[in-house]
Each structure stands twice: as C-alpha cells, then as structure tokens.
C-alpha positions in Angstrom: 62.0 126.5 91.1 64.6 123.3 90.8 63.6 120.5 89.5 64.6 117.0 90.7 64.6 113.3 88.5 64.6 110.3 91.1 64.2 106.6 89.6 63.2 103.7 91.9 60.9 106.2 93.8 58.3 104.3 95.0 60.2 103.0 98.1 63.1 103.1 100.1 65.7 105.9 99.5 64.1 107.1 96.9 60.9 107.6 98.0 62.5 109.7 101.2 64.1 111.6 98.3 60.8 112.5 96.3 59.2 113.5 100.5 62.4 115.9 101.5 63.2 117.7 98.2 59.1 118.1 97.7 58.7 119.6 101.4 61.6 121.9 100.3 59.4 123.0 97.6 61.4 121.7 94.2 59.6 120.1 91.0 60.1 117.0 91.9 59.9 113.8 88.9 59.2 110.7 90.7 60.1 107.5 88.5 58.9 103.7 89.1 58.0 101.2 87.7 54.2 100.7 88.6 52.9 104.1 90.0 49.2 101.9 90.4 51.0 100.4 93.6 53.1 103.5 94.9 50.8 104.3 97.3 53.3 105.9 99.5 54.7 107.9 96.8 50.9 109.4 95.9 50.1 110.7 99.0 53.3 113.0 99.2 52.1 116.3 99.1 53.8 118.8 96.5 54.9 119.5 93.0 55.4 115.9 92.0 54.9 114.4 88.8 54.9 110.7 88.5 56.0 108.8 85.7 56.4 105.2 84.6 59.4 103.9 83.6 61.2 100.4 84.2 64.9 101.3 83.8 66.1 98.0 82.4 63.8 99.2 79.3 66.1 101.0 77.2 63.8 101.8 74.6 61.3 103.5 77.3 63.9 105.4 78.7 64.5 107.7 75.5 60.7 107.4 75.4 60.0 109.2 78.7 63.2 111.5 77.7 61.1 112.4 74.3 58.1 113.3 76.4 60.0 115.5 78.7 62.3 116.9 76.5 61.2 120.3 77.3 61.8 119.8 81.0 65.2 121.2 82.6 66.4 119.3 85.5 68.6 120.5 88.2 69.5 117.3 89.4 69.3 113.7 88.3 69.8 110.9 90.9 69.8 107.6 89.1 68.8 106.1 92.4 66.8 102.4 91.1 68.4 99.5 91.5 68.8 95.7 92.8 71.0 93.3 95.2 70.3 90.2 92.8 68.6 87.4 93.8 70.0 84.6 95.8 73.5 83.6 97.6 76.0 85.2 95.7 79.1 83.1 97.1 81.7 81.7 94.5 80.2 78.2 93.8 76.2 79.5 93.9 76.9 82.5 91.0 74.1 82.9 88.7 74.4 84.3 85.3 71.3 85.1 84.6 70.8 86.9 87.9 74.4 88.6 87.3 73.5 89.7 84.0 70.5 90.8 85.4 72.0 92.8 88.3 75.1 94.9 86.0 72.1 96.3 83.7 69.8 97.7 86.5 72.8 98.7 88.3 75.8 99.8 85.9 74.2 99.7 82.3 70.6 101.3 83.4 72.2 104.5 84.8 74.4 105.6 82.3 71.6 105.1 79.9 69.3 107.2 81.8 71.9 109.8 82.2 72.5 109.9 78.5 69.3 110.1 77.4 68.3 112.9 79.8 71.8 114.6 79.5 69.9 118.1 77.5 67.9 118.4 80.2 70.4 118.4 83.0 72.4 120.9 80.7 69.9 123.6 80.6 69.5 123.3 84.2 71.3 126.4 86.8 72.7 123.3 89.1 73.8 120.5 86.0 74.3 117.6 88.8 73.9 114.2 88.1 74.2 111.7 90.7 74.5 107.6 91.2 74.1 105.9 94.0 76.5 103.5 95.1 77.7 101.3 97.3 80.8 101.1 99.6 80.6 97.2 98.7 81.6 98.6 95.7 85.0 99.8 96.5 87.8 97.4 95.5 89.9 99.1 98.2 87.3 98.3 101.1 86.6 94.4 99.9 88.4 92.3 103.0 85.5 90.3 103.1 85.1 88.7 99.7 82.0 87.0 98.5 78.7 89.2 97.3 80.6 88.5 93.7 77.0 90.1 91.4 76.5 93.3 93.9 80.2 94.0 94.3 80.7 94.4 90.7 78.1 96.0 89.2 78.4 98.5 91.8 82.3 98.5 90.7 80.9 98.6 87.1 78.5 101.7 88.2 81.3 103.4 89.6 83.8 102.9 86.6 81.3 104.3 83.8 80.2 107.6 86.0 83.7 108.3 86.3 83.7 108.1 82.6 80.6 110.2 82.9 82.0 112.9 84.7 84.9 113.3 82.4 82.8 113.4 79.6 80.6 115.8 80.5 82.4 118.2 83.1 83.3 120.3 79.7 79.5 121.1 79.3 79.4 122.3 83.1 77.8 119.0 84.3 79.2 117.4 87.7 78.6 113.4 87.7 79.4 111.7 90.8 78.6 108.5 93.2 77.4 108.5 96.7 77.0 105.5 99.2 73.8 106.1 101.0 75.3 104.2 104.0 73.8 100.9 105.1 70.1 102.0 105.5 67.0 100.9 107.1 65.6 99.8 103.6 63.7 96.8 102.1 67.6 95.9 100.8 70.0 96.5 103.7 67.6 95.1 106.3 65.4 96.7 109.7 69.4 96.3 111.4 70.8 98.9 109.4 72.3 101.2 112.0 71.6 104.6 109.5 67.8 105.4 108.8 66.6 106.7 105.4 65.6 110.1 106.8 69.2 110.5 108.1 71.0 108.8 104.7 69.4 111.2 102.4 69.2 114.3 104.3 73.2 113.5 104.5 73.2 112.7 100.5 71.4 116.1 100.1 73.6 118.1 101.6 76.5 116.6 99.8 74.6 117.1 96.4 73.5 120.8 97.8 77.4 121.7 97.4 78.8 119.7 94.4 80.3 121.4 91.9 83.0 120.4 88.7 85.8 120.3 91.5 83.7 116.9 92.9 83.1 115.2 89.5 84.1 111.5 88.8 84.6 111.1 92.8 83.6 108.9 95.1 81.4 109.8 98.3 79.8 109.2 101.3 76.4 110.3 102.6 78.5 111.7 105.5 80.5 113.5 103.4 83.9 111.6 103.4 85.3 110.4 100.0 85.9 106.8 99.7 88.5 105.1 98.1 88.0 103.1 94.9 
C-alpha cells in the first residue's frame, strides 16, 4: 500500500488531498496544527493517521520525524502554508509579517523535507512535492505589488530546485506545482478552478513524476511554468 505525508491538512487543498488519495486506498498521514478542530479532516473515511505538527516548529518537526522514523513514505507534499497578513504594497511592507511568511513558506518546507528525507528514500515512488505559486514566477510578475507572497514563494521555488539536485542521486524527484487559483479560504469563493479539480490535476502530475521532472516547475494542468 503507498503511503502519502500532507501538511496543512485540515482545510483547503490539503484536506481534498488527504479525501482523494484515502478513497484511492493509500496510507494517508494527515498533518495540522490542531487536529481537536479538524473536524473535516476526522470524518474522512480511510487509512489516515493524524498527527500534530505546526511547521514553523523546527524542533517538532524532527520530533514527529523521530516518531515515524520507521514509516516509508511514497510521497511527501509539503502543502502548509500562508499569504501573510495585511496589504502587501511597497509603502505598507511588514517585517515581521515577511519574516513570518519566508519561514512557513520557503524555510518550513525544506526543513520538513529534510527531516523526513529516509523515509521518502525507502519508499518504491521517492517523490517529494511543494506547492507553489505562479505568483511566484519572476517571469510571470507584470503586475508588481504582493512583495511577502511573491518572494517566499520565489524563495520556495529556489531551495526545491536545490532540493532536487541534491537528492536526485538517491533516486528522489523534488519538484513545485501551482495548484492554480483555487476555491480556498486563500484564493477566495471567485477562484475560477475548484479544489476537487486542482488536486485531482496535481495528482495526476505527481502520479507520473519521475528524475527526468526534478527541480522543475509545474502546473496542476500539467504545463511547466517558467521561473
């Protein structure tokens, strides 16, 4: 049986992660920060274990890695992360919030995927996954502003490329996806793509990754984006 890790699944996309690869039957480990209030995420039906972790913790992330040491994982999808609060124009920036933002979304992922990189090894599929955000491409910025998001998923992108470089000699593919703008808390009830359609799309992509598709940059509808 595969085995999936999904952080930030207690909502959103990754929550619709933890519902489609349980109905398909994987081993499914579903990370949040407060599984008391997931309500959603506890009435999904399946192999799904449920675990507690706040990814800006470093110190609980090797924790959790220690307690599931023995664990192989097929897949990891470092899914949690945050837009950062407030307007995020040139003359309202926050450092606090920005600071914030590139360790959730950059700094949190990497560390996750390092501390869970033996487990993903011993693993048939050895995938890791990020995901993104086209706002994150320097090539596709004509719009300017959104300063925190833009570059911490810039940041994100940078160090999984890294990753993927790293690690492609142990057989592990590590690569970013853009979800799309989804029918989430985050990208709003206006989103043209729904979260059924974003991560069946995701899955498909991740369904056929292989060494050839590390350090790239990707779209849910399977068209690469450029940096």
């Amino acid at each position: 049986m595969p085995s999936v890790f999904i952080t930030g699944a207690n909502r959103g996309i990754g929550l619709e992660f933890v519902r489609q690869y349980a109905t398909d039957g994987w081993r499914v480990f579903a990370v949040c920060r407060d599984p008391s209030r997931a309500d959603d995420l506890r009435a999904i039906k399946g192999d799904i274990h449920i675990e507690t972790l706040d990814v800006g913790d470093f110190d609980a992330i090797e924790d959790l890695a220690q307690n599931l040491a023995s664990e192989a994982i097929d897949v990891l999808i470092n899914n949690a992360g945050i837009y950062g609060a407030g307007p995020q124009n040139l003359k309202s920036l926050n450092p606090e919030v920005w600071i914030e933002t590139l360790c959730i979304n950059c700094m949190a992922p990497i560390y996750v995927s390092r501390a869970f990189v033996e487990n993903v090894a011993r693993s048939a599929q050895k995938i890791m996954v990020a995901i993104t955000s086209k706002m994150g491409s320097i090539d596709d910025n004509t719009s300017g502003g959104a300063y925190i998001y833009r570059s911490s998923k810039a940041a994100l992108n940078a160090a999984v490329k890294s990753l993927a470089i790293d690690l492609a000699p142990r057989g592990i593919t590590a690569a970013v996806i853009h979800p799309g703008w989804v029918q989430t808390d985050m990208g709003g009830g206006g989103a043209p793509t729904s979260v059924e359609r974003s991560v069946s799309g995701m899955r498909k992509m991740i369904g056929r990754f292989g060494l050839k598709d590390a350090g790239r940059f990707w779209s849910y509808d399977g068209k690469e984006i450029p940096w």
